[in-house]
N, CA, C and O atoms as a GROMACS GRO file, in nm:
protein
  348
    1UNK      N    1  -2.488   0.453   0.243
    1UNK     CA    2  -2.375   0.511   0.173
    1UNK      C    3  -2.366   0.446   0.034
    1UNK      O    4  -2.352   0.325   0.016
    2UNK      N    5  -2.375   0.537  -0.060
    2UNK     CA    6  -2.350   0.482  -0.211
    2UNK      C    7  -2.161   0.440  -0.212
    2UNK      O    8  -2.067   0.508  -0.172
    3UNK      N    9  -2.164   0.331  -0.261
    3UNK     CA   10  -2.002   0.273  -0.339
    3UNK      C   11  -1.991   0.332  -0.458
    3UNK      O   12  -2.059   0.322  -0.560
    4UNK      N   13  -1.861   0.418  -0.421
    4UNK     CA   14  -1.859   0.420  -0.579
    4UNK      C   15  -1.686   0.378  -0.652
    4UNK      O   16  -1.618   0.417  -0.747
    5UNK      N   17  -1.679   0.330  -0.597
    5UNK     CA   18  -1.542   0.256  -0.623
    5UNK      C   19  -1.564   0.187  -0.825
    5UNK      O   20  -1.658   0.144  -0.891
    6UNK      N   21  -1.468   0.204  -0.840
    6UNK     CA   22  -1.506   0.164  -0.985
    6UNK      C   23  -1.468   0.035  -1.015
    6UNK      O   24  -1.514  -0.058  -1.081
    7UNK      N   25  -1.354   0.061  -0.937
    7UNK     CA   26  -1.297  -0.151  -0.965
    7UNK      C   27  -1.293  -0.242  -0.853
    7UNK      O   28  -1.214  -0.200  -0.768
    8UNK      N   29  -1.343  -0.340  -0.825
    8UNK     CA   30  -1.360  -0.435  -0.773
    8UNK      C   31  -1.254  -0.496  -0.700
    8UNK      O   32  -1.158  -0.522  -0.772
    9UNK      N   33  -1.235  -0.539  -0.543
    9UNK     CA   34  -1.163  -0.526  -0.473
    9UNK      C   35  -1.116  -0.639  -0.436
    9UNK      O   36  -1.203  -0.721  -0.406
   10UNK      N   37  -1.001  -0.676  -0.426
   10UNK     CA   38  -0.962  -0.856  -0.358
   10UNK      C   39  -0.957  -0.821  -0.221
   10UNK      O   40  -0.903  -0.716  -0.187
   11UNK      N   41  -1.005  -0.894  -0.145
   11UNK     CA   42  -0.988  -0.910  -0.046
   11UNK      C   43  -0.880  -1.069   0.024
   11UNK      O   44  -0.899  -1.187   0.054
   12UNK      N   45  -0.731  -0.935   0.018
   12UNK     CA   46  -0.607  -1.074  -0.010
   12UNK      C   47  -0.520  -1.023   0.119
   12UNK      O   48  -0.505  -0.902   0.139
   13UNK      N   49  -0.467  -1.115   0.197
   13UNK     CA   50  -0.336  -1.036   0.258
   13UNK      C   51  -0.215  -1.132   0.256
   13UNK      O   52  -0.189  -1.243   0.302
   14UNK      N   53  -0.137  -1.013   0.160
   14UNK     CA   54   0.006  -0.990   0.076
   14UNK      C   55   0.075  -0.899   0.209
   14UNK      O   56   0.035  -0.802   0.273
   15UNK      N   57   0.198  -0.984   0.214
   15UNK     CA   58   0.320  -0.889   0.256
   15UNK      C   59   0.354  -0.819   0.233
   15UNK      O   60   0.441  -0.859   0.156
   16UNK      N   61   0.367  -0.631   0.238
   16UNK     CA   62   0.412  -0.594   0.146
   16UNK      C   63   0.505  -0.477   0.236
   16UNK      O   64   0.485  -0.409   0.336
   17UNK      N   65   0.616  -0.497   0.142
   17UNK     CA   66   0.716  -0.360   0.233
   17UNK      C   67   0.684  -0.216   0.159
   17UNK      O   68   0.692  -0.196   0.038
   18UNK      N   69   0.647  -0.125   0.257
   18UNK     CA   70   0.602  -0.005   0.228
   18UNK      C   71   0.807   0.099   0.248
   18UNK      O   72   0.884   0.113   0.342
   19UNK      N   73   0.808   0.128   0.152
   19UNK     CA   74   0.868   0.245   0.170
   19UNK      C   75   0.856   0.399   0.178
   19UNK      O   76   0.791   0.458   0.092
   20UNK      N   77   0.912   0.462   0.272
   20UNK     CA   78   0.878   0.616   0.328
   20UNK      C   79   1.003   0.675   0.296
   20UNK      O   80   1.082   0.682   0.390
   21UNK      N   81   1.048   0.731   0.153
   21UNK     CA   82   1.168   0.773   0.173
   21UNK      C   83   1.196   0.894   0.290
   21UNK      O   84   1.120   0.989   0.311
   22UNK      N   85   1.306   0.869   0.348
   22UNK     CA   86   1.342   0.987   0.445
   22UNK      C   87   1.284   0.882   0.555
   22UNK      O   88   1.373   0.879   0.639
   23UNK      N   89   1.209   0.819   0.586
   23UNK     CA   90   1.166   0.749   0.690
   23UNK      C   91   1.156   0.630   0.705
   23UNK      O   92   1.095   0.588   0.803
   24UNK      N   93   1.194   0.570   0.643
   24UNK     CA   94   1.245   0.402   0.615
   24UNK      C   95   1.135   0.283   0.536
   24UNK      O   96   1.039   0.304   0.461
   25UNK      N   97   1.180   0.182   0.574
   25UNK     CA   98   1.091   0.099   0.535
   25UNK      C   99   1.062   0.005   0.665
   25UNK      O  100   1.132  -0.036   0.758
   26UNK      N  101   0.890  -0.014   0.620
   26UNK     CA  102   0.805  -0.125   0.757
   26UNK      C  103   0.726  -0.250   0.654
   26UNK      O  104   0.680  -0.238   0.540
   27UNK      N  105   0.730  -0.370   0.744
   27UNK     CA  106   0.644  -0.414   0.662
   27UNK      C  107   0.498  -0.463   0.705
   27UNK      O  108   0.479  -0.496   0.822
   28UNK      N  109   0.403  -0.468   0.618
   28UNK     CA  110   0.257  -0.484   0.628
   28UNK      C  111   0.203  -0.558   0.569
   28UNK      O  112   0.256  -0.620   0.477
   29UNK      N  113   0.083  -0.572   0.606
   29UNK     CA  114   0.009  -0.669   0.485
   29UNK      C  115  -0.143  -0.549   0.459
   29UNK      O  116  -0.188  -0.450   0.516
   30UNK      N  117  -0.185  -0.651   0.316
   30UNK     CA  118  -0.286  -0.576   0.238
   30UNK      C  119  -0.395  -0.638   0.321
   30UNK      O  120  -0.397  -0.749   0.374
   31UNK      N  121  -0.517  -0.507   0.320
   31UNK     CA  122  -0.650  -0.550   0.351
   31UNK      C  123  -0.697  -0.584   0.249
   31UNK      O  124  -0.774  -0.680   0.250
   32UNK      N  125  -0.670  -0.522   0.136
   32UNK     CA  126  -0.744  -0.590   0.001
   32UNK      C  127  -0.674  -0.508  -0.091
   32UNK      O  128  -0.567  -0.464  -0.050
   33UNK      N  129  -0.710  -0.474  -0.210
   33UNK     CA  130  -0.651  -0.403  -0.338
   33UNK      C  131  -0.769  -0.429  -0.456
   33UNK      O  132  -0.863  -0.506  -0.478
   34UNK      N  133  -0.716  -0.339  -0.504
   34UNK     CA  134  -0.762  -0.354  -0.656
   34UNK      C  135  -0.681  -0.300  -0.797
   34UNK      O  136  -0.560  -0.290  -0.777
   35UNK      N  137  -0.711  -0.273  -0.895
   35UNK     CA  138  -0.623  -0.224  -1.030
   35UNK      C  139  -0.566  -0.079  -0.936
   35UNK      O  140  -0.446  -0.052  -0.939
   36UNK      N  141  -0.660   0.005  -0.859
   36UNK     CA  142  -0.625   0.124  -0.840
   36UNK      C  143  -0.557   0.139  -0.732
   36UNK      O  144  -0.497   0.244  -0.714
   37UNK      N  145  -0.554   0.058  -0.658
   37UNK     CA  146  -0.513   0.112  -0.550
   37UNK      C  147  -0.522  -0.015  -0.420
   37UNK      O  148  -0.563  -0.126  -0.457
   38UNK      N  149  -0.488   0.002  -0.291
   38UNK     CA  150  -0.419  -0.107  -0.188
   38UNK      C  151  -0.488  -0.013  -0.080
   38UNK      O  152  -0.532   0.102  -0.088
   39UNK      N  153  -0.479  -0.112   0.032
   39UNK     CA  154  -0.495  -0.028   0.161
   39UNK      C  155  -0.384  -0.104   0.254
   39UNK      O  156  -0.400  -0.226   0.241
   40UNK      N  157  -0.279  -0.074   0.342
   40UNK     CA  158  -0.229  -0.190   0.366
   40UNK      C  159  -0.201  -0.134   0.539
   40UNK      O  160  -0.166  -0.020   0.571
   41UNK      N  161  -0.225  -0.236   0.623
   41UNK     CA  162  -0.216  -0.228   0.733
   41UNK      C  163  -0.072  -0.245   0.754
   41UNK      O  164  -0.015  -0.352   0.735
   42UNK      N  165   0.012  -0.093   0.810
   42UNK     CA  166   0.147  -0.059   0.835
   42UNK      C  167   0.126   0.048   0.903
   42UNK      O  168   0.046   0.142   0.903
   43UNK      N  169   0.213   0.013   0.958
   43UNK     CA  170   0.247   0.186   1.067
   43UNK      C  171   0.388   0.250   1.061
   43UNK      O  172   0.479   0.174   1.030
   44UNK      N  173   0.414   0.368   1.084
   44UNK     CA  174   0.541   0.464   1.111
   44UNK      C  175   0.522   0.508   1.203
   44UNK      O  176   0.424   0.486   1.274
   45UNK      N  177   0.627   0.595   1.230
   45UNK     CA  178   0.628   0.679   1.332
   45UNK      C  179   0.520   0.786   1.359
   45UNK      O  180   0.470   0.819   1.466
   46UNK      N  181   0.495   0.838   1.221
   46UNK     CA  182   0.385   0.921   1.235
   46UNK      C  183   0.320   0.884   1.103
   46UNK      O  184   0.383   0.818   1.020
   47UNK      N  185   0.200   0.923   1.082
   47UNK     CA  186   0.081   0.873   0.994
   47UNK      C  187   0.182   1.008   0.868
   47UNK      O  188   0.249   1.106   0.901
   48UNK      N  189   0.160   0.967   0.762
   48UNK     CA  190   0.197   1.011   0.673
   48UNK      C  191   0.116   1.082   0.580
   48UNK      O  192   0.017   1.018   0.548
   49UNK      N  193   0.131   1.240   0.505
   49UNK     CA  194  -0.002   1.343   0.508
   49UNK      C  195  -0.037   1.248   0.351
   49UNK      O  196   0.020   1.152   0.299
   50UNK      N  197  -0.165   1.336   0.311
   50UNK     CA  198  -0.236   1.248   0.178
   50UNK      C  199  -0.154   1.344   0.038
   50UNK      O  200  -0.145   1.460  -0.003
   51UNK      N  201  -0.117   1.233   0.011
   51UNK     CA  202  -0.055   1.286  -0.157
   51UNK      C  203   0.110   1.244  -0.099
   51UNK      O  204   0.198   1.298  -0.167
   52UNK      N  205   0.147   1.184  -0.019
   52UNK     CA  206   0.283   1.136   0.028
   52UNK      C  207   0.294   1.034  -0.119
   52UNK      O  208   0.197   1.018  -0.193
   53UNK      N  209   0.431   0.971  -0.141
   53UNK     CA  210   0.471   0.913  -0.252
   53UNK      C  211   0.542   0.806  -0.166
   53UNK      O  212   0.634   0.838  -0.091
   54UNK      N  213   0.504   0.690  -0.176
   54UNK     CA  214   0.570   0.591  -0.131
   54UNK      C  215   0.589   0.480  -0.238
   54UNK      O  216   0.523   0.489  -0.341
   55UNK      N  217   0.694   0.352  -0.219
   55UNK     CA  218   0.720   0.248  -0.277
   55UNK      C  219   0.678   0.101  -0.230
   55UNK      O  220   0.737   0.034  -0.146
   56UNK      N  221   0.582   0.071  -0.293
   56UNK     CA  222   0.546  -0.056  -0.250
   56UNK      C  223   0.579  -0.181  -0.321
   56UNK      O  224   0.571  -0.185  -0.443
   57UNK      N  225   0.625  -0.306  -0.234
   57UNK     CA  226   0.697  -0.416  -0.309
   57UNK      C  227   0.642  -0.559  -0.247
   57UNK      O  228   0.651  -0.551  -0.124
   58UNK      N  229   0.605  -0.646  -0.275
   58UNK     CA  230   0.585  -0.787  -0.254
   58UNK      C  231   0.702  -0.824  -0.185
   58UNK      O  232   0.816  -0.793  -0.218
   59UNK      N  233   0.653  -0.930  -0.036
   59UNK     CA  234   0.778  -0.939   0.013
   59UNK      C  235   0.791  -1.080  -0.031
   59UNK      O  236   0.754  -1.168   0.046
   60UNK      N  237   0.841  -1.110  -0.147
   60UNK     CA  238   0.917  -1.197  -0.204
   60UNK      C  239   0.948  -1.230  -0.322
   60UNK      O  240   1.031  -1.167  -0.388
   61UNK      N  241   0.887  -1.333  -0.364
   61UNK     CA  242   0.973  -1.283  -0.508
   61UNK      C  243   0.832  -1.363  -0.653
   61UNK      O  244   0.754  -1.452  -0.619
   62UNK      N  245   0.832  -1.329  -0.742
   62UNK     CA  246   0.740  -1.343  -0.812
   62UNK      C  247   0.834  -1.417  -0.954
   62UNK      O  248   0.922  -1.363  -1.021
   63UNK      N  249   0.787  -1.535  -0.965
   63UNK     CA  250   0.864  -1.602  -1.123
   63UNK      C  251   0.988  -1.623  -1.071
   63UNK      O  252   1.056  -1.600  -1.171
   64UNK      N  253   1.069  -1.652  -0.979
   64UNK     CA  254   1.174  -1.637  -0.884
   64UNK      C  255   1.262  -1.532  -0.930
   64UNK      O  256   1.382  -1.548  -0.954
   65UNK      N  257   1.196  -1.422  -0.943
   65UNK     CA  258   1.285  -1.302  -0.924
   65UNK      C  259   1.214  -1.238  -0.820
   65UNK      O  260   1.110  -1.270  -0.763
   66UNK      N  261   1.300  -1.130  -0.802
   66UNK     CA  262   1.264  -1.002  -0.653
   66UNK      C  263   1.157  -0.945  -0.708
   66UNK      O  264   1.155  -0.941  -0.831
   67UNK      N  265   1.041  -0.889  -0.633
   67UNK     CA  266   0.896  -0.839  -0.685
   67UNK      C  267   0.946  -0.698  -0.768
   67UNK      O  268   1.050  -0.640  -0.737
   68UNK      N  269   0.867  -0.657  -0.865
   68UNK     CA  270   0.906  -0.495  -0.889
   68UNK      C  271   0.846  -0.403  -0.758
   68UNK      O  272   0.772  -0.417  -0.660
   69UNK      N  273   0.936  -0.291  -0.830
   69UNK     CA  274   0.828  -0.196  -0.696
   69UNK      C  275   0.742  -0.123  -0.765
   69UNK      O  276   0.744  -0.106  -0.887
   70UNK      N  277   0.664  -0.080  -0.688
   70UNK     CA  278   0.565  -0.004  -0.738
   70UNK      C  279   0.540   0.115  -0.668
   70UNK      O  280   0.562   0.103  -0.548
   71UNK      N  281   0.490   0.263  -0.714
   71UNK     CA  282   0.510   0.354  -0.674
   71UNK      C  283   0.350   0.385  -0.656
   71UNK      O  284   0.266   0.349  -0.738
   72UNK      N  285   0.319   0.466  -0.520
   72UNK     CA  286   0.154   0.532  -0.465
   72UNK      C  287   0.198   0.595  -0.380
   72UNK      O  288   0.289   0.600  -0.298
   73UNK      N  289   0.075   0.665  -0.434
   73UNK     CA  290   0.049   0.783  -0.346
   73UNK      C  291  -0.058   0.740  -0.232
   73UNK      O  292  -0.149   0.656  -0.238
   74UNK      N  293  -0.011   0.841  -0.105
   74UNK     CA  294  -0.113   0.828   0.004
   74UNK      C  295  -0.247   0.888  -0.048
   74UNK      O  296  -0.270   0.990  -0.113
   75UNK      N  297  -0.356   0.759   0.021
   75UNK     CA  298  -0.484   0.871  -0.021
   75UNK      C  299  -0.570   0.915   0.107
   75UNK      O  300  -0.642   1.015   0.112
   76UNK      N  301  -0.547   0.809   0.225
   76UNK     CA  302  -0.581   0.852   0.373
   76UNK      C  303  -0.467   0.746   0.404
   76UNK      O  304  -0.404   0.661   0.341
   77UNK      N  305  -0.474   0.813   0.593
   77UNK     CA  306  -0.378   0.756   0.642
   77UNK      C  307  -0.460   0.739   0.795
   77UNK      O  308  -0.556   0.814   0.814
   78UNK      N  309  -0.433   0.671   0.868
   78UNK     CA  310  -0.521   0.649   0.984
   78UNK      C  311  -0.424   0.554   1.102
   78UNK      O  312  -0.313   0.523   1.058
   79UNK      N  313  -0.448   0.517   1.210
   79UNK     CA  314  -0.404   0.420   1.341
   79UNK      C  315  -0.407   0.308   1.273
   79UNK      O  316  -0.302   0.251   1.301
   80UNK      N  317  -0.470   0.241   1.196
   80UNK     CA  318  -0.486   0.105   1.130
   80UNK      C  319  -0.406   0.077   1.016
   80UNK      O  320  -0.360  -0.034   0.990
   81UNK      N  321  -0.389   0.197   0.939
   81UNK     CA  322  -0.301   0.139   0.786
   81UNK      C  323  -0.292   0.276   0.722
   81UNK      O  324  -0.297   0.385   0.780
   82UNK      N  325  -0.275   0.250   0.572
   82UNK     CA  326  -0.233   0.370   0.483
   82UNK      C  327  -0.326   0.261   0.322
   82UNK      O  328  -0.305   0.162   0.251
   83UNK      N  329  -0.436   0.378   0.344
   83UNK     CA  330  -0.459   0.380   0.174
   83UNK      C  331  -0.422   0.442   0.063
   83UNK      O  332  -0.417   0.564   0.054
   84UNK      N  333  -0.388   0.343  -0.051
   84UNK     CA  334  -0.301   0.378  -0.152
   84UNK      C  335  -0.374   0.387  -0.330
   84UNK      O  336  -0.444   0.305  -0.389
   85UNK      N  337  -0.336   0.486  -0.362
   85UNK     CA  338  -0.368   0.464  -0.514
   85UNK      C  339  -0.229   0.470  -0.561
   85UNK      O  340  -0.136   0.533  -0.510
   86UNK      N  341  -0.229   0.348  -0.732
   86UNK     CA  342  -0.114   0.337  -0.771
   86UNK      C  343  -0.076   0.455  -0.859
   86UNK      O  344  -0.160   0.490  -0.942
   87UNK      N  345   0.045   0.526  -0.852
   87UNK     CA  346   0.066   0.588  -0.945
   87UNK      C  347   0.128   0.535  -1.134
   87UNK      O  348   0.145   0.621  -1.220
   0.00000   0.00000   0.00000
């Protein structure tokens, strides 16, 4: 299988609270990330379709303030996690 990922991936796990508006918030951690995008092992009730808009936030606090959030879209969704590109 050719990679064709363009940016280079951390392989980090970050807390991160996923928000589902209309369906709450869970929290997870990252399999890795990069500039574009996260994959983060979380679950809902039901897997959430691709192009969903969720809010993702550091669960704590960065410079001792509250993390910003950050907004992505679903790009797959699976039993294991939800991959994300940032919008």
């Amino acid at each position: 299988m050719v990679e064709r990922r363009t940016y280079e991936r951390a392989r980090e796990r970050l807390e991160i609270r996923v928000t589902w508006p209309g369906e709450g918030t869970q929290l997870g951690r990252t399999r890795d990330f990069s500039n574009r995008g996260t994959y983060i092992e979380v679950r809902f009730q039901r897997l959430p379709p691709r192009g969903t808009e969720m809010a993702l936030q550091l669960n704590g606090t960065v410079q001792g303030r509250k993390a910003p959030l950050l907004r992505a879209r679903v790009v797959r969704a699976d039993t294991g996690g939800i991959a994300f590109e940032f919008i």
